[in-house]
C-alpha positions as CSV (number, residue, x, y, z in Angstrom):
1,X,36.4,-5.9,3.3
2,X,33.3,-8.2,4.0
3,X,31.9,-10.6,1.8
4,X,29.2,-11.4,3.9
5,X,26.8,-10.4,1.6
6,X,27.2,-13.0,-0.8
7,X,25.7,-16.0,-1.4
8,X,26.2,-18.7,-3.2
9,X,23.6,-20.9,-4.9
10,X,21.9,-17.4,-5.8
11,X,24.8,-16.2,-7.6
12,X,25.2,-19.4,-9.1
13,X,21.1,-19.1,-10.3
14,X,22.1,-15.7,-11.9
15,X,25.1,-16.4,-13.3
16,X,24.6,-19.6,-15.3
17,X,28.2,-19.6,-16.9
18,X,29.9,-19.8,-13.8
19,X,28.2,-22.7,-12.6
20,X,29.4,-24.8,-16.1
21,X,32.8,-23.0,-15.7
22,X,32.5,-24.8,-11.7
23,X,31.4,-27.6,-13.3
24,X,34.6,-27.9,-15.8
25,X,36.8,-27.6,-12.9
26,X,38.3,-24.0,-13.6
27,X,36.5,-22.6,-10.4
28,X,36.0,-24.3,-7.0
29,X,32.9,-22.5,-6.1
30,X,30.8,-19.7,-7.5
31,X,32.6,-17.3,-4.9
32,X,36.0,-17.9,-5.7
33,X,35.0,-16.8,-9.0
34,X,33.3,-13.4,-8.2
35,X,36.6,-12.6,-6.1
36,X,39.1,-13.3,-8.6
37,X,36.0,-11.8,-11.2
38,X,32.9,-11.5,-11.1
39,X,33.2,-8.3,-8.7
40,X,35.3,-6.7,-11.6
41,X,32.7,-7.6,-14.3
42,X,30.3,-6.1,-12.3
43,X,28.2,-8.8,-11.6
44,X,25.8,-7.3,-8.5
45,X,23.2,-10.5,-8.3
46,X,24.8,-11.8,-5.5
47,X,21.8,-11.9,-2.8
48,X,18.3,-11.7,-2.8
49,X,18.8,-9.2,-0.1
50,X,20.7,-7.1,-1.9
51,X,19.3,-4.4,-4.8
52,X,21.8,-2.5,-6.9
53,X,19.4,0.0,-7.9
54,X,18.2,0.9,-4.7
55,X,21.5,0.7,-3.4
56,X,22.4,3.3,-5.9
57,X,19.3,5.3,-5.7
58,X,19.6,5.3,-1.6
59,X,23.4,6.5,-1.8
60,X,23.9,9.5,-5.0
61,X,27.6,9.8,-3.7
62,X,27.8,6.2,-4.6
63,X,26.2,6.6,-7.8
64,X,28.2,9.6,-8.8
65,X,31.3,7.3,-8.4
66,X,30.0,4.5,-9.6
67,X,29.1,6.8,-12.6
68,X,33.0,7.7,-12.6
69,X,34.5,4.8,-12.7
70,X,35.7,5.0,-9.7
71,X,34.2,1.6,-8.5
72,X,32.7,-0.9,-11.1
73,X,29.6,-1.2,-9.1
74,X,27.3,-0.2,-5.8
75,X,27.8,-3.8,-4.7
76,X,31.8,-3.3,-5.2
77,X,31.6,0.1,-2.7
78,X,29.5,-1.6,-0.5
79,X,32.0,-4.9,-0.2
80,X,35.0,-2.5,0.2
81,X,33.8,0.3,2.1
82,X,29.8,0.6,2.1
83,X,29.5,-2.1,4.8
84,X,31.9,-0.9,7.2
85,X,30.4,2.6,6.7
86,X,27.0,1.8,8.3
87,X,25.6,1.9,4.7
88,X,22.0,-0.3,5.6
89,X,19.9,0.8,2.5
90,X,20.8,-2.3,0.5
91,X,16.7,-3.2,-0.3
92,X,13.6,-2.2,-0.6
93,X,12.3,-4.9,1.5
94,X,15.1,-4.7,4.4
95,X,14.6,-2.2,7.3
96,X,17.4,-1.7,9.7
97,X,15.0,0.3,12.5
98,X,12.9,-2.9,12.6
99,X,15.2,-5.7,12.6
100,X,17.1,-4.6,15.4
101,X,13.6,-3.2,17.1
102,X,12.4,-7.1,16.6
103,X,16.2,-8.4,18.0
104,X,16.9,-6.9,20.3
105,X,20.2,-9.0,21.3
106,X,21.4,-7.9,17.6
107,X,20.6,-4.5,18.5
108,X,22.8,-4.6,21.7
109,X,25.5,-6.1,19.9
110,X,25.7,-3.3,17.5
111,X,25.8,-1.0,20.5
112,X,28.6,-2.9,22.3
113,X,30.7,-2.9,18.4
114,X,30.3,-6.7,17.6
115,X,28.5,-5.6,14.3
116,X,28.4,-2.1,12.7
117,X,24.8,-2.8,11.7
118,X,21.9,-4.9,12.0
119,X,22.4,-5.7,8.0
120,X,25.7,-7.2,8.9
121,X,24.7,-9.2,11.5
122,X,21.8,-10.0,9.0
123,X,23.9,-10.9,6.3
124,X,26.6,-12.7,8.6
125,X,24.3,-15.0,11.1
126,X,20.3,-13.7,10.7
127,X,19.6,-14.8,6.8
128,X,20.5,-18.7,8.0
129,X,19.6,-17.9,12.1
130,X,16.2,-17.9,10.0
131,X,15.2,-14.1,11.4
132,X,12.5,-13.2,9.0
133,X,11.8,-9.8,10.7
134,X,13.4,-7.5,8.4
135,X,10.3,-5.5,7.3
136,X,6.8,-4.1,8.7
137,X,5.5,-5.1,5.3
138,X,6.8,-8.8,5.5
139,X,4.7,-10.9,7.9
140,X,6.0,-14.6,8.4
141,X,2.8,-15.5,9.9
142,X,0.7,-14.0,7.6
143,X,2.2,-15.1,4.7
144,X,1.7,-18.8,5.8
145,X,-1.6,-18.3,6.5
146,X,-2.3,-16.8,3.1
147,X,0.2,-19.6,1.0
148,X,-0.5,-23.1,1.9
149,X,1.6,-24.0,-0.7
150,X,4.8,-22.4,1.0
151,X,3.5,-23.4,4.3
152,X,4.1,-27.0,3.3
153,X,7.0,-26.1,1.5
154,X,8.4,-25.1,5.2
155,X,7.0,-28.0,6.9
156,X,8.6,-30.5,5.3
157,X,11.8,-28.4,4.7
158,X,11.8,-28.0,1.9
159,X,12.4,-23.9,2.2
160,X,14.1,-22.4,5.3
161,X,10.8,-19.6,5.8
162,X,7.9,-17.9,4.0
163,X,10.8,-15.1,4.0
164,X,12.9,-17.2,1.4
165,X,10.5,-17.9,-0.8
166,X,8.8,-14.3,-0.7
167,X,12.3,-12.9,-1.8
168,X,13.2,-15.7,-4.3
169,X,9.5,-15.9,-5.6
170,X,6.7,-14.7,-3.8
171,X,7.5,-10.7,-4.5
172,X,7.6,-11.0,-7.8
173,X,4.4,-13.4,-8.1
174,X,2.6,-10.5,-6.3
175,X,2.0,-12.2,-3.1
176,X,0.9,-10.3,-0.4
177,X,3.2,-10.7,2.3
178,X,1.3,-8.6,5.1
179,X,-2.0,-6.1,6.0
180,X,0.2,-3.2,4.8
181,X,0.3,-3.6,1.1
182,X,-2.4,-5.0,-0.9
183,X,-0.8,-5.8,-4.9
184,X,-3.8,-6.1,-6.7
185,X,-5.5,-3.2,-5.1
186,X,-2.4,-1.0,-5.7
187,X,-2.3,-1.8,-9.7
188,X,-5.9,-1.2,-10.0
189,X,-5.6,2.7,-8.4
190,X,-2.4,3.2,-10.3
191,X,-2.5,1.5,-13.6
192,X,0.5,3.1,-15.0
193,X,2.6,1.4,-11.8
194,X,0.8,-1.9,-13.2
195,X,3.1,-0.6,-16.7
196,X,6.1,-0.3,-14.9
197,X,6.4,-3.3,-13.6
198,X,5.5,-5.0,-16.9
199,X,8.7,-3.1,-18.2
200,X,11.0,-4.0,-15.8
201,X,11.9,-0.8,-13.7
202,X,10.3,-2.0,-10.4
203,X,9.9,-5.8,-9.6
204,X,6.8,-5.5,-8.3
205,X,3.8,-3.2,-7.3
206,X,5.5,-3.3,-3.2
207,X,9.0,-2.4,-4.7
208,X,8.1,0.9,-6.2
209,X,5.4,1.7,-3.1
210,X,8.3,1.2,-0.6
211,X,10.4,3.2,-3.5
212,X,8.3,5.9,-4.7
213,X,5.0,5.4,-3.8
214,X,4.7,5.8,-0.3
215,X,6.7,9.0,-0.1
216,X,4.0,10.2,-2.0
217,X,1.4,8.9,0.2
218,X,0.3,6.4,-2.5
219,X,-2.0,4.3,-0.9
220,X,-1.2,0.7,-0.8
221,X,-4.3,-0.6,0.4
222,X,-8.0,0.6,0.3
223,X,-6.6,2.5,3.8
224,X,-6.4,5.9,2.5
225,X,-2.7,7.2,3.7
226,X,-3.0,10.6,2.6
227,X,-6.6,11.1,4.4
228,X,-5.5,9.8,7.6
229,X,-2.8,12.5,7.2
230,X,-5.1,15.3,6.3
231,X,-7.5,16.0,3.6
232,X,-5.4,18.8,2.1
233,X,-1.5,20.0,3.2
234,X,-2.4,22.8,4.8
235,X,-5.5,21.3,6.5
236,X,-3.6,18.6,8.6
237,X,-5.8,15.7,10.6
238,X,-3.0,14.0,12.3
239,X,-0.2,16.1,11.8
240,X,1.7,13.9,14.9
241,X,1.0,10.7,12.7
242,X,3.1,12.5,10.1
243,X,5.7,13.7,12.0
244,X,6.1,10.1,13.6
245,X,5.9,8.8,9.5
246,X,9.2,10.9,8.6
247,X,11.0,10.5,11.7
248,X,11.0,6.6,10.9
249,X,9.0,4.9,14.0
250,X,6.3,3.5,11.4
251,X,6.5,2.3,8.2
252,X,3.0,4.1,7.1
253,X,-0.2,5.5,8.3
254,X,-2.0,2.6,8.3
255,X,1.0,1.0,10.7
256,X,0.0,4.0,12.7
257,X,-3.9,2.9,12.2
258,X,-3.7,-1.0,12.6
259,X,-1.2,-0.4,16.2
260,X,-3.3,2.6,17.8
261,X,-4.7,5.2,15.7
262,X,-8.4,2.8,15.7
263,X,-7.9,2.5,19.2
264,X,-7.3,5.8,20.0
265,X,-11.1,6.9,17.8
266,X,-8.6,8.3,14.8
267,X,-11.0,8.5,11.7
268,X,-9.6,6.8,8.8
269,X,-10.9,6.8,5.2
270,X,-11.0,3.6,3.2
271,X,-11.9,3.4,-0.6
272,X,-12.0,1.7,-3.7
273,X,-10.9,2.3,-7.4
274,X,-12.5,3.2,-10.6
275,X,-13.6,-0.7,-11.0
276,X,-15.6,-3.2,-9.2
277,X,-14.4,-3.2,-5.3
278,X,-15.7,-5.0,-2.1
279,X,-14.0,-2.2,0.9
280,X,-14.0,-3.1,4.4
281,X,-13.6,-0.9,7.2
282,X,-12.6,-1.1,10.5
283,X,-11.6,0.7,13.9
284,X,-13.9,3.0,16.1
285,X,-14.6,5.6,13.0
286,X,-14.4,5.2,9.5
287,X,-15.6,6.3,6.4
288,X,-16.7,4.5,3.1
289,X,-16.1,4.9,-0.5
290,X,-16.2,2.5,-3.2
291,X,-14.9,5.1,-5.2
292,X,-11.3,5.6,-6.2
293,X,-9.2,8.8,-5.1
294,X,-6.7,10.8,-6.5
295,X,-4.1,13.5,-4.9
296,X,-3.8,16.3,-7.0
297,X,-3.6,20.4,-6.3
298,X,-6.2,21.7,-4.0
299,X,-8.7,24.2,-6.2
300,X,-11.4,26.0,-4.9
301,X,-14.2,27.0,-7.7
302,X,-11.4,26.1,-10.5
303,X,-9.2,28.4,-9.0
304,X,-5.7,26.6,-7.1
305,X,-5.1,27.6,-3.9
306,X,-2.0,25.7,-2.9
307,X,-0.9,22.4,-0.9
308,X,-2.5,19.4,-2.7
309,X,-6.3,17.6,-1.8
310,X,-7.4,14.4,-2.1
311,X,-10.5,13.7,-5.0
312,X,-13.0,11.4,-5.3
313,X,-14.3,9.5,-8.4
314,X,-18.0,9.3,-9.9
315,X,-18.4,5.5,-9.4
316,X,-20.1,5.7,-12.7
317,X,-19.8,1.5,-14.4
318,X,-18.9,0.3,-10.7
319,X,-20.7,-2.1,-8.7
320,X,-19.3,-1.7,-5.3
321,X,-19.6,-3.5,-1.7
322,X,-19.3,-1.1,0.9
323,X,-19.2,-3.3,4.3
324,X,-19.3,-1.8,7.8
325,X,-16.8,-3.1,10.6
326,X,-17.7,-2.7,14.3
327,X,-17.4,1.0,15.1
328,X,-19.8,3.5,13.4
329,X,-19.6,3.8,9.8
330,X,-20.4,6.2,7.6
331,X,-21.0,5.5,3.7
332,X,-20.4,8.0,1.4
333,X,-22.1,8.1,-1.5
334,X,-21.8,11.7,-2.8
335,X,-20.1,14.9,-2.6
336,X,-20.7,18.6,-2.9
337,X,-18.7,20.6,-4.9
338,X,-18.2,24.1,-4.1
339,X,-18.3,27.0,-6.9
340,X,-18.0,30.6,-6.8
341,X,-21.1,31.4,-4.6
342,X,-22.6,28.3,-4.8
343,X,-22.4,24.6,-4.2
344,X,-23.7,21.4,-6.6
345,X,-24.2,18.1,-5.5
346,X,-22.1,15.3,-7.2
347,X,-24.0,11.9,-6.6
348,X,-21.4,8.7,-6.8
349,X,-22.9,5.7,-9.4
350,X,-25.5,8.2,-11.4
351,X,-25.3,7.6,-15.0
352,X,-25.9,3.8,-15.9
353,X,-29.1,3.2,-14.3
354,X,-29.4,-0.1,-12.1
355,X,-26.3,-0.8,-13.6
356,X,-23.7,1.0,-11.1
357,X,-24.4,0.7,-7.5
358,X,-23.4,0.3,-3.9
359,X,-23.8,-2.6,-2.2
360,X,-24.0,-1.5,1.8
361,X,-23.5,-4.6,3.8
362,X,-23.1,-4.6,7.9
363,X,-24.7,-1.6,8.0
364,X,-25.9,-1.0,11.9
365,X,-29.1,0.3,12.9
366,X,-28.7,3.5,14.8
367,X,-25.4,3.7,15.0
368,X,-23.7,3.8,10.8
369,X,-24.4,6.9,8.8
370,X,-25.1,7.0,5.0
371,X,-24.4,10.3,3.0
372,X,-25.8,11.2,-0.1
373,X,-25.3,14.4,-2.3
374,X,-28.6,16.8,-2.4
375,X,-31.1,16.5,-0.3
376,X,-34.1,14.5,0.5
377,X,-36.4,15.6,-1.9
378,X,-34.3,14.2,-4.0
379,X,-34.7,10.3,-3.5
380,X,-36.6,7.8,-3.0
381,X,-36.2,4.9,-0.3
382,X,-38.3,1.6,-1.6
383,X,-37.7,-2.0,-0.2
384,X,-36.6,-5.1,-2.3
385,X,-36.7,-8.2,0.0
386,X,-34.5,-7.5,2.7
387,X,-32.6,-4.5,1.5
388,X,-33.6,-0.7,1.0
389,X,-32.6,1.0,-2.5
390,X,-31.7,4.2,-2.4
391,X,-33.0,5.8,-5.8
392,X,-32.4,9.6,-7.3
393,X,-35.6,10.1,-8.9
394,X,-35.7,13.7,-9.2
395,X,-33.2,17.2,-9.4
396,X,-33.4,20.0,-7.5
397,X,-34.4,22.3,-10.3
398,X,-38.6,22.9,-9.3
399,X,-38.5,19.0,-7.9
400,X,-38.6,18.0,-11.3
401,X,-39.4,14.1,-11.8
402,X,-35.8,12.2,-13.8
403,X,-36.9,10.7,-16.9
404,X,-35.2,7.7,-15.7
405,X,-34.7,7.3,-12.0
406,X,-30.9,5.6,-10.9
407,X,-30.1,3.4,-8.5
408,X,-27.3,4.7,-6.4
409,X,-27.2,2.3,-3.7
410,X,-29.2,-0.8,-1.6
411,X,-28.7,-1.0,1.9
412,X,-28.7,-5.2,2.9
413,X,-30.5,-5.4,6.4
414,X,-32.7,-2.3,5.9
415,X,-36.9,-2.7,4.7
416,X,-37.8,1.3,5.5
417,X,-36.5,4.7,5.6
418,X,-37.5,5.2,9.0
419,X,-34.8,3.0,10.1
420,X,-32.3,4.9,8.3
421,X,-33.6,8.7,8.4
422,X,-32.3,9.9,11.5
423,X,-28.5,8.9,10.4
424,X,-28.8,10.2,6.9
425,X,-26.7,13.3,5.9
426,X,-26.9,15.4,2.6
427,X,-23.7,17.2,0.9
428,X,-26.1,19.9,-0.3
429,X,-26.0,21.5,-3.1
430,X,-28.1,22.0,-6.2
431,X,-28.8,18.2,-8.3
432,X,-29.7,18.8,-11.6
């Protein structure tokens, strides 16, 4: 029995009545209380590293005790037999592959039996050795870098790391703690996740991606995860990526992405939501929406045909910025949707006028592609100061002139369509 995982002041912080029954001299310390107590009452907030409910979720034989009465808690089978079992799911935010991949001397002495796991050794010596890499989605660096506030806070000692106060505070507060997860951007593409965390089953928009989310190939950036994978399951574009995914060696596709996949010419897909977005790629290839996506079952003219497909949004009320990294781009800005015999083309931001729009910034010269739904005839390419607007002006039905021409797009750096034409592409298809 190891009671390695607790600790004290955040016990104390959780259990207010303990520290005023310390405090009236019936307890020497918040510990000696949980022993003789606390462990009985089932009290399981006894480190920020450790998550009852994912404990629990991550160990059903557990749970089904637990759910007998044979053990008051998850914490209590962990304490009296979990630990010494190897049991290293403990939270969302702790990954045992990792931390020993980042120490390695922990890792050797968990081969050579000095710990059963890194999460001992973690809980025994790395919490206060300061070892903040527990996690591909926690940077220590980038955290810094992106709180000033906590970077001072660590300067002058106040906090041990950017790791304390990301698990004490900073999770919660939706901080983002690396390039993996982006909060805000994962609430806007899945408002009902947004609704969870406002009642309490997930602390925050990262707990229920590294929960639920990314076994679904949520995405948790504008990285698309499930088109780096393949566009449909039974149309796979990286199917080693996958494989590497599930076997545990990365965290996510775009941990696949950021270490190799751009340097290897991989093409990712990176998009918005159904709201205002600015959308960056990067790498050697990529592709551009400012649209959001959606995974849902693959149909062909209405009809399903099995596996599940990744779907684009209208851009309809959005004003998007679409910019270009350094590798060749292409901007999508329209789709074309097959039916029985036939295809139409579905243009992104048509239906509000000048009102909903791509901004295309970055865009290079001979080298980024721009693709539109239709076809030429259907457009028309004028120049305001330095940019070139892209405007549907008529359908495809006899070249018929639109009562009121849309602006789909306006490409920053570009005066004429000559210096676009030879990289445009069309998703035909008939425009009405």
């Amino acid at each position: 029995m190891s009671f390695s995982v607790f600790n004290e002041s955040f016990y104390l912080a959780h259990n207010p009545d303990v520290q005023t029954a310390i405090n009236a001299g019936y307890f020497s310390s918040g510990l000696e209380h949980f022993q003789k107590f606390g462990l009985a009452e089932g009290r399981v907030s006894v480190s920020p590293f450790y998550d009852e409910k994912y404990y629990l979720r991550k160990n059903s034989d557990v749970a089904t005790d637990v759910a007998f009465g044979t053990y008051h808690s998850g914490l209590e089978q962990f304490i009296l037999t979990g630990e010494a079992e190897g049991r290293v799911s403990v939270s969302p935010f702790y990954d045992e592959r990792f931390y020993l991949q980042k120490n390695p001397d922990v890792a050797t002495a968990v081969a050579s039996g000095n710990f059963r796991s890194g999460i001992q050794h973690f809980f025994a010596a790395g919490e206060a050795e300061n070892r903040v890499f527990i996690s591909p989605f926690y940077d220590e660096q980038y955290y810094l870098q992106k709180n000033p506030d906590v970077e001072t806070a660590v300067a002058s000692g106040t906090l041990r790391s950017g790791l304390q106060h990301f698990i004490l505070a900073g999770e919660t507060e939706g901080r983002r703690a690396s390039l993996l997860f982006d909060g805000e951007f994962y609430f806007r593409n899945n408002p009902d996740v947004a609704t969870q965390v406002a009642n309490g089953r997930f602390s925050s928009g990262l707990a229920h991606y590294l929960q639920v989310g990314q076994a679904i190939y949520l995405s948790g950036t504008n990285f698309n995860e499930f088109g780096y994978i393949g566009l449909s399951t039974n149309t796979k574009v990286n199917p080693d990526v996958e494989e590497a995914i599930k076997a545990g060696y990365f965290a996510s596709a775009l941990e696949h992405y950021i270490q190799y996949g751009q340097f290897e010419g991989r093409r990712a897909i990176f998009n918005g939501t159904n709201g205002n977005d600015t959308v960056t790629g990067f790498g050697q290839i990529s592709a551009i929406y400012g649209v959001g996506t959606t995974i849902r079952q693959a149909e062909e003219a209405g009809t399903l045909i099995g596996g599940q497909a990744l779907y684009f949004g209208n851009g309809i009320n959005e004003v998007d910025v679409l910019v270009g990294g350094n590798g060749q781009d292409t901007f999508v800005l329209g789709r074309a949707i097959v039916g029985r015999g036939s295809s139409s083309a579905s243009p992104f931001y048509r239906g509000n006028g000048d009102a909903d729009y791509a901004r295309i910034e970055n865009y290079e010269i001979g080298k980024d592609e721009i693709v539109l739904a239709g076809a030429a005839s259907n457009y028309d390419f004028v120049q305001s100061g330095d940019s070139l607007n892209i405007i549907i002006s008529r359908s495809s039905y006899e070249n018929q002139p639109l009562t009121t021409p849309d602006l789909i797009a306006q490409v920053e750096g570009v005066t004429s369509l000559s210096q676009i034409e030879s990289k445009l592409q069309f998703a035909g298809g008939f425009m009405w």
